[in-house]
Each structure stands twice: as C-alpha cells, then as structure tokens.
N, C-alpha and C positions, 0 to 999 in steps of 0.2 A: 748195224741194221740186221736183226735175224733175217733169217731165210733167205730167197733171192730178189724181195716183190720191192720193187723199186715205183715212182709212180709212172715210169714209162712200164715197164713190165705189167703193171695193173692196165692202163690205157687199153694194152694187146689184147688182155685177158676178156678185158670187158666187150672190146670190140669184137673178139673171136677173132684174131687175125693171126694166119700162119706164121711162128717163129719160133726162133731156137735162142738159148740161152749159151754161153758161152765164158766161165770164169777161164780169168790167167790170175798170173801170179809176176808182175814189174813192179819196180819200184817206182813211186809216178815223177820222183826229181831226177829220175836216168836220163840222162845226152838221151837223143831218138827215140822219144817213146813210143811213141806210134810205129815206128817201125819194127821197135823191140816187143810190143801186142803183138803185130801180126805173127812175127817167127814164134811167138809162143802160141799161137792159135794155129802155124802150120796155114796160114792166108798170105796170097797176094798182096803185098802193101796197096795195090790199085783199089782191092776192093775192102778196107777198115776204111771208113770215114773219121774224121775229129769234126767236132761240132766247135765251131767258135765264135763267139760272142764280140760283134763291132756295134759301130756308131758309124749310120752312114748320115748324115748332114742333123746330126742329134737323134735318131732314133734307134734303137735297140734292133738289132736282124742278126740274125746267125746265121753262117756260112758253115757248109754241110762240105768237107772236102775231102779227097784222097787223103790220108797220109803220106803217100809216096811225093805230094807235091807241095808247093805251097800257094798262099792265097792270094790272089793278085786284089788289092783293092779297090784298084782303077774298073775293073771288071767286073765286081760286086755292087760298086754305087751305082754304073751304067746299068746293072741288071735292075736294080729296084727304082730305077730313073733318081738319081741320086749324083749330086755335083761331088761329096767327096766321105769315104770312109776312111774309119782308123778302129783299131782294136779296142774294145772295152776294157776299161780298169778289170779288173781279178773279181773287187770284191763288187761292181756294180753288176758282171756280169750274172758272180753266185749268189746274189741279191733276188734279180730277175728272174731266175732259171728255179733256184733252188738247190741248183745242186754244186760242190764243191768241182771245181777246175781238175783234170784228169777225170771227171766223171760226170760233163755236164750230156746229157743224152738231147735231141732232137725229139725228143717225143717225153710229153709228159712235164712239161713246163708248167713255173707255176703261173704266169700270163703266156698266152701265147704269144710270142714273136714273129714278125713278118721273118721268111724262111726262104733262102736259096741252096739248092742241092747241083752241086758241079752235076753237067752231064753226062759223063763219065760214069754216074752211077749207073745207067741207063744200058750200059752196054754189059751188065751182068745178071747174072738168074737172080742173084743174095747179094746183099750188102751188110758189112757189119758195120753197127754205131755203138756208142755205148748204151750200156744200159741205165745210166742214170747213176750210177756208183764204181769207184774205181775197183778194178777186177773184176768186169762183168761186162761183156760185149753181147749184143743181141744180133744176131743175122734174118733179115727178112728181106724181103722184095722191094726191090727199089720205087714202084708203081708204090706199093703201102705206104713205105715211108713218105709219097711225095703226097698221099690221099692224106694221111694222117697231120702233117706238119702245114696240109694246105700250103707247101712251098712252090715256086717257080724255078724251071733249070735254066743253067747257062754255063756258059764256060768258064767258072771265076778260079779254078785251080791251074796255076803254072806246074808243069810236066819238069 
C-alpha cells in the first residue's frame, strides 16, 4: 500500500480528529508482538491496544485490549450481554475487517462491528491501535476512539 492512508487513517482525516501516525518495523510471526511494537515505539505496553476479532454467541465484536494483558472472554460476552465468546477464525475475522491479522485497526472496518474497549484505555491522555496495516500504529485519545468505534467499555482485559 503506497503512502500511509490506510482506511482507518482516512476515517481521522475526514473526520478531522487529533492523531498521530506511528511506523515500527516487527516481524508480525515474533513470540510477543505486541509487546515487541511497543519497545519499538518506546510506549508503555499498557497503553498499545491489539484489536481482536471474537464470536460472542455467533456474532462478530472486536475486543479493543492492552497488549500487556490478555482477553478474558467470560468478561466480553457479559459486557455485550452475551452467554459465550470465543475468537474468530483468521480468515473470517480479515473477511469482516478487511484488514490482514497483525494489522487489523478498530477504526475503519469494512462493516462496522459491535465494539468493546478495556477500560483501561480510559485512564490515559493517547492510546495506540493499529493503523489498519502492519507497521503502522496510530495514537489518539481514548474518548475518540470510543466516539468513532461507537464501542462500550468494561473490564474484559486480564492484567
């Protein structure tokens, strides 16, 4: 993809919303990538989110989480009133989204998906997500990201 315009990166642009772009340089099959992002971006693994792609009781919702933690599922389905989640297939996920696994962003879906953002994001000025392609983290406010993704918070990331 020339340049950096991803269609989360377009989303911002159109909407005018404050953010910054952010390339690294991981390999995206590395043991701990997400934590391997952050040290290359010089961030808090608390605050890189990974976007990940479930099936709570059959329907498609992405969980918005720490890197530094993992997802509890039991705590994702209760958040969407939901009896039970599990993780989407790879390829239904980059079906849905559009975007390839290691690069799937919160913003800029090709349907939009019902959306939960650990609350944890809430307790920072910036959050990074991806930008919608591997090697590309976008940093914005956590308030934005929750106006844009029309997501709900909760506690669904294990510490």
């Amino acid at each position: 993809m020339a340049g950096q315009g991803t269609p989360a990166t377009a989303l911002l642009a159109k909407r005018k919303i404050a953010h910054r772009t952010h390339p690294y340089d991981v390999a995206p099959d590395a043991p701990n990538y997400g934590a391997l992002v952050a040290a290359a971006l010089g961030v808090p693994p608390e605050r890189l989110f990974k976007s990940l792609v479930t099936e709570v009781d059959g329907a498609l919702t992405v969980a918005v989480v720490p890197v530094a933690g993992e997802l509890d599922l039991k705590a994702l389905a209760a958040a969407v009133g939901g009896k039970r989640a599990t993780m989407a297939d790879r390829a239904v996920a980059e079906r849905a989204t559009g975007y390839v696994r290691g690069g799937i962003s919160p913003l800029g879906q090709r349907r939009r998906l019902p959306t939960v953002l650990d609350s944890s994001a809430l307790a920072h000025a910036t959050v990074y997500v991806s930008a919608g392609r591997r090697g590309l983290q976008l940093e914005l406010a956590p308030q934005d990201l929750l106006t844009l993704t029309q997501a709900v918070t909760a506690t669904v990331a294990t510490r």
